[in-house]
C-alpha positions in Angstrom: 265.8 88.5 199.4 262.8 87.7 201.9 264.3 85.8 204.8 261.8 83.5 206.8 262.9 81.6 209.8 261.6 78.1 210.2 264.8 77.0 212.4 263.2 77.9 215.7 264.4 74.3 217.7 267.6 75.3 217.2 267.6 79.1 218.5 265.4 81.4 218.8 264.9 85.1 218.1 265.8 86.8 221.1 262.5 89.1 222.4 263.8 92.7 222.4 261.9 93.1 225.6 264.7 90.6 226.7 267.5 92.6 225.0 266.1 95.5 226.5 266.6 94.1 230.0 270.1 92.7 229.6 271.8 95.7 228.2 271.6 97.6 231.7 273.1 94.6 232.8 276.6 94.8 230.4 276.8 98.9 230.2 275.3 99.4 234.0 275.3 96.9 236.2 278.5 95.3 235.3 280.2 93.9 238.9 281.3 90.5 239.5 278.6 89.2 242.0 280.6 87.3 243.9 282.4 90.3 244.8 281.3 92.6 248.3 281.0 96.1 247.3 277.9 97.5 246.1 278.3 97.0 242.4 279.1 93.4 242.6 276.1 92.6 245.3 273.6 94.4 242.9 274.5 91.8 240.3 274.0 89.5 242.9 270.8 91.0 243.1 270.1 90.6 239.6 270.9 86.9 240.1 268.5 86.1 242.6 265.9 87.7 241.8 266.1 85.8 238.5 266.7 82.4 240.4 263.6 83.1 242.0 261.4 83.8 238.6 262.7 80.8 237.3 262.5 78.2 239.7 258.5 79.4 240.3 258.0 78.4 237.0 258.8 75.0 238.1 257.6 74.7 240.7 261.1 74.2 242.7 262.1 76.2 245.9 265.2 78.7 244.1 268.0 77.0 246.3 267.1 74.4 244.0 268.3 75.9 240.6 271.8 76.3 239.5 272.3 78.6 236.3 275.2 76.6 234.1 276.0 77.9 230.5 273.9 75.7 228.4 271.5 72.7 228.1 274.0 70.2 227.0 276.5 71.8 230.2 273.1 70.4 232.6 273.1 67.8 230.7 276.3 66.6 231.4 276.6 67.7 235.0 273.4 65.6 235.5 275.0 62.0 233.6 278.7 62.2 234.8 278.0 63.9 238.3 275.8 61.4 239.2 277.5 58.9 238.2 280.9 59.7 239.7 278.6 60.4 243.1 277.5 56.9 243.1 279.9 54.8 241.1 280.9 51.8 242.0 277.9 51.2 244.4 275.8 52.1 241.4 276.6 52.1 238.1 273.3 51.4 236.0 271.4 54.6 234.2 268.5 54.5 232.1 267.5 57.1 229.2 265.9 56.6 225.7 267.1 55.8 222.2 265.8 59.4 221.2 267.5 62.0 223.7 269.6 64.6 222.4 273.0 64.1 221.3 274.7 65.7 224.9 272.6 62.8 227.2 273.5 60.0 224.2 276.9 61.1 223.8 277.7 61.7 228.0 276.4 58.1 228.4 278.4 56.9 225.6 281.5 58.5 228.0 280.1 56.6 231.4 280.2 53.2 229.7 283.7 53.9 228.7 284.3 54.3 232.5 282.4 51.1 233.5 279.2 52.4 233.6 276.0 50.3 232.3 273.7 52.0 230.1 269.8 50.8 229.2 268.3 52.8 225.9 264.7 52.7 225.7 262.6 51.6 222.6 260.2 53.9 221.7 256.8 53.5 219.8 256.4 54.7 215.6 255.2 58.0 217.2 258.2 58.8 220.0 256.4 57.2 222.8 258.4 55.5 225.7 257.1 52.1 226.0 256.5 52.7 230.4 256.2 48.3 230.9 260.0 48.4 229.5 261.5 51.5 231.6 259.9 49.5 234.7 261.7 46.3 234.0 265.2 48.3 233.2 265.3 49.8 236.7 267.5 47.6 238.9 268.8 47.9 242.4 272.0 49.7 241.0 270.2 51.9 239.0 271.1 56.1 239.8 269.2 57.6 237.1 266.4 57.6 234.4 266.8 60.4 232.4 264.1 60.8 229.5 263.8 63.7 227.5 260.4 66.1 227.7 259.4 67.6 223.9 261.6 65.8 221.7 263.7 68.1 219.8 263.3 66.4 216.2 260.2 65.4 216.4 258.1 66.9 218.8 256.7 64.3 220.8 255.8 65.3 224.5 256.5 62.4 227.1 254.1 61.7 230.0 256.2 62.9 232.8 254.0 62.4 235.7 253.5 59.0 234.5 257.1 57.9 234.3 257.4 60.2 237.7 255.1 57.7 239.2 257.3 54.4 238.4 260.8 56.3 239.6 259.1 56.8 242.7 258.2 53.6 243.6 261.2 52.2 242.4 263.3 54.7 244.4 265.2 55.6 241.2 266.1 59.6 240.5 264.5 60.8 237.4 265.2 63.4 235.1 264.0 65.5 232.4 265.8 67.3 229.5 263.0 70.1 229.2 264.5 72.6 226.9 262.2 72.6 223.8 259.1 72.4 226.2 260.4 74.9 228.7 257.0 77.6 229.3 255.4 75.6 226.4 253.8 73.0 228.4 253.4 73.3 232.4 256.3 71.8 234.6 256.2 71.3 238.0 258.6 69.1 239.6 256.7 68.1 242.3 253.5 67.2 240.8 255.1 65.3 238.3 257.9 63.6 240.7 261.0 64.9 239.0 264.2 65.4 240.2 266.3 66.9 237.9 265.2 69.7 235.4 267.1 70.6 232.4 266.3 74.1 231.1 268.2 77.1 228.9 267.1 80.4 227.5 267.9 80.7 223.9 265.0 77.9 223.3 262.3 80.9 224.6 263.5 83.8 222.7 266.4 84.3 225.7 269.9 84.7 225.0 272.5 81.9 223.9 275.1 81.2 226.8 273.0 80.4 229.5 271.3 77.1 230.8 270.1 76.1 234.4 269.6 72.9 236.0 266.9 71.9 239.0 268.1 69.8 241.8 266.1 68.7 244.1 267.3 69.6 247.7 269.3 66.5 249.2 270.7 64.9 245.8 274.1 64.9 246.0 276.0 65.4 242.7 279.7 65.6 241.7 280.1 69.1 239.9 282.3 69.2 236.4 283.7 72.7 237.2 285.9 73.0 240.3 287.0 76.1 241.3 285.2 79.7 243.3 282.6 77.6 244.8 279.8 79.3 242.7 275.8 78.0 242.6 276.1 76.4 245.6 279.5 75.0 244.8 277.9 73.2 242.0 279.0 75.0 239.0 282.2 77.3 239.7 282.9 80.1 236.8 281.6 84.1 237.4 278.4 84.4 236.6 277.1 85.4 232.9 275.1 88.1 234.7 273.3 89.5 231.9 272.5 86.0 230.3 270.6 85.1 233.4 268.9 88.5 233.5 267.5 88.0 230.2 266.9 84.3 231.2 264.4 85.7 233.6 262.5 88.3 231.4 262.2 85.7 229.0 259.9 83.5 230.8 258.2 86.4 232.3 256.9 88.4 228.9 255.9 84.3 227.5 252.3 84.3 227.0 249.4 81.7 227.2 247.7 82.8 224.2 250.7 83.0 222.1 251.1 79.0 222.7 247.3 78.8 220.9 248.6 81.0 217.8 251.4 78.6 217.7 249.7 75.7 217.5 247.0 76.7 215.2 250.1 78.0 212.8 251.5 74.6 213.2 248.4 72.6 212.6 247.6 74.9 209.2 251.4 74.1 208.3 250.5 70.1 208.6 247.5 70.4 207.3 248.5 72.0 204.0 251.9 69.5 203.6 249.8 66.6 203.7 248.3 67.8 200.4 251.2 67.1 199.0 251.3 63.5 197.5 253.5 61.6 199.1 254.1 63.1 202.4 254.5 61.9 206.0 254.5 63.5 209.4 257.1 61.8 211.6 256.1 61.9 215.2 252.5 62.2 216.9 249.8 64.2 216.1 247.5 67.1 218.2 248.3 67.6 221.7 250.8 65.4 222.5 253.3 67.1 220.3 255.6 70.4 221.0 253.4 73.5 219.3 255.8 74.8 217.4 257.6 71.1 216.0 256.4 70.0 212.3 259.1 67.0 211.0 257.9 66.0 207.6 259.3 63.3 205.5 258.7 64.1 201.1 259.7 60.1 200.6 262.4 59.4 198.1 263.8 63.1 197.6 267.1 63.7 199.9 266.2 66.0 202.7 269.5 68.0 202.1 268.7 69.0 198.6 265.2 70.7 199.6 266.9 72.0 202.2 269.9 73.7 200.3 266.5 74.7 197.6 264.9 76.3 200.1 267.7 78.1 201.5 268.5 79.4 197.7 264.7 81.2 198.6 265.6 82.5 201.9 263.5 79.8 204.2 265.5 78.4 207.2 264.2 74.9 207.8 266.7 72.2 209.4 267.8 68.6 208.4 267.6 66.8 211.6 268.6 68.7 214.8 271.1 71.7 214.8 273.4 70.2 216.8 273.8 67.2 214.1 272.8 68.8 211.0 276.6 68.6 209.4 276.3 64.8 210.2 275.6 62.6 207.0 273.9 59.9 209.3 270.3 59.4 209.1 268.9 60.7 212.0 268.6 58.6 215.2 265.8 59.8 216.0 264.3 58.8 213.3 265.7 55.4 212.9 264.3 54.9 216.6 261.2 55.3 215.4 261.6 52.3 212.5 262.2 55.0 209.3 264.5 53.5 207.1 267.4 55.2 206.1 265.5 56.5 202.9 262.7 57.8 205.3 265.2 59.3 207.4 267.1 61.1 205.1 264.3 62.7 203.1 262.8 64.2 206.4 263.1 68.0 207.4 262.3 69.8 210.6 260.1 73.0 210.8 260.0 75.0 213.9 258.0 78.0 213.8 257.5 80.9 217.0 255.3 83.7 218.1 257.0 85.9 215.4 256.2 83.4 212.9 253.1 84.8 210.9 250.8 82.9 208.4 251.9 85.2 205.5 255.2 83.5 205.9 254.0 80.1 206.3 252.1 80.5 202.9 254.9 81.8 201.1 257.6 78.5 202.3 254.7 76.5 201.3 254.3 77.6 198.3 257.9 76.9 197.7 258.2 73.6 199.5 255.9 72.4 197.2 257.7 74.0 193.9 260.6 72.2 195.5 259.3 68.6 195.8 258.0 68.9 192.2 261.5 69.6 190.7 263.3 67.7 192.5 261.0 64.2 192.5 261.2 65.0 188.5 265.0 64.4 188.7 265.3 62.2 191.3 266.2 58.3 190.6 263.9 57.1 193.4 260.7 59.0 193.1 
């Protein structure tokens, strides 16, 4: 059966350019780099040298990057550790009702522990409203934390813009970056952020491997106790070979793929909306991730086209990945003022640089074979 991957926001294919580069590094270069002899400093090496590919990406000096073992593992280390570094002096963070479900659920865990928590409102297309983020901040505020390219739907927050009101209110800020990671430009200085959330398998790198930018002088209380590894930040040997392929990943990206992606994307839009009935959730054009398409078909339960589609070998996604098994309508969605109906009769499509139009054709042709059937059975079409 013909297989065509539409799942992309929730892993990606990993390039073999990157699979290449990482096998030297589990047959070959195989040493523990925190250990002395020669085969343990040339994975040290290794390391390094792909701190320092990374971090230039960002903009960040590389004794300002910290590899962890995933996004939501950042993600964590940036809610709690802060917290634990400040609390009780401070205890007041602010984030948004649309983050993923690691910064959500990690400040669900602070409140427990007498932290205060503010969650942003967001506009019917994703948008953080920027008058309400400058009234939450407070004088016991640590952290606004307010995610980059949404995961669900797409939408691309103004960083510099919210970097700007931080600033002057002397409040850390930082950015869950994973879907927009060497989609749209970063750099933390420019755009006044202090703490970067990244990971590989997002870019066509390997699962298992996320980093974290902290700027130099932010003190943080690490999760992990133990060797004293990245900086003493984040102690557990090094996934050597993860962080290799980390690296290569961001260096074989390419401009001009981001422009095939997008025009792929906008086709894909286009040719839903001919479908009576339809909705895009999120923004349109620039402003939106290039490779995000969240639809809603109105009235037909978004877990029966998907199961359809599956039957025809097309991988789309109900939701995000990491809550796809839950039966609740999407947050996400609800933050946006969908009703539960909406909600659940929305699907995500996430397309890459292996995605051609050949396939996008053929899952069109079947999305819309699906919605026919099933809005002829369904008791609310």
């Amino acid at each position: 059966m013909k297989q065509i991957y539409l799942d992309n926001a929730a892993t990606t294919k990993v390039d073999e350019k990157v699979a290449k580069e990482m096998q030297k590094y589990l047959t070959e270069v195989y040493g523990n780099a925190s250990s002395v002899h020669f085969a343990g400093q040339e994975a040290r090496r290794a390391i390094e040298d792909s701190r320092k590919i990374i971090s230039k990406e960002i903009g960040a000096n590389y004794e300002e990057l910290i590899f962890t073992g995933s996004g939501t593992e950042s993600n964590n280390l940036v809610i709690k550790g802060l917290f634990w570094s400040n609390y009780p002096r401070k205890n007041h963070i602010v984030t948004t009702k649309i983050e993923h479900d690691c910064i959500l659920n990690s400040c669900k865990w602070i409140e427990q522990q007498g932290g205060k928590v503010t969650y942003l409102d967001v506009d019917n297309e994703g948008f953080v409203n920027l008058k309400q983020l400058e009234d939450s901040i407070t004088d016991k505020t640590i952290l606004v934390s307010v995610i980059h390219g949404n995961n669900e739907i797409g939408t691309i927050q103004d960083l510099s813009k919210i970097g700007e009101i931080c600033k002057r209110k002397n409040v850390l800020f930082h950015t869950d970056a994973c879907q927009s990671f060497t989609k749209i430009p970063i750099n933390v200085k420019k755009m006044n952020l202090d703490l970067v959330t990244l990971n590989a398998h997002k870019i066509h790198g390997p699962k298992g491997v996320g980093a974290l930018y902290i700027k130099k002088g932010i003190k943080i209380t690490p999760l992990l106790h133990g060797g004293g590894h990245e900086f003493g930040l984040r102690s557990s040997t090094e996934n050597v070979s993860g962080i290799v392929g980390f690296a290569r990943a961001v260096k074989v990206k390419g401009i001009f793929e981001i422009g095939s992606i997008t025009k792929l994307r906008d086709y894909f839009i286009s040719e839903l909306e001919k479908i009576p009935n339809v909705t895009i959730n999120g923004v349109k054009g620039n402003k939106r991730l290039c490779n995000n398409i969240n639809v809603c078909f109105n009235n037909i339960e978004a877990e029966s086209i998907g199961s359809f589609l599956n039957s025809k070998g097309i991988f789309t996604s109900v939701g995000s990945a990491c809550s796809s098994h839950n039966l609740e309508p999407s947050h996400v969605l609800m933050a946006l003022g969908k009703t539960h109906l909406e909600a659940n009769s929305s699907i995500r499509i996430s397309i890459s640089k292996y995605t051609t139009k050949e396939e996008i054709d053929y899952a069109l042709k079947e999305i819309k074979n699906t919605v026919n059937l099933l809005r002829k059975i369904s008791p609310f079409a």
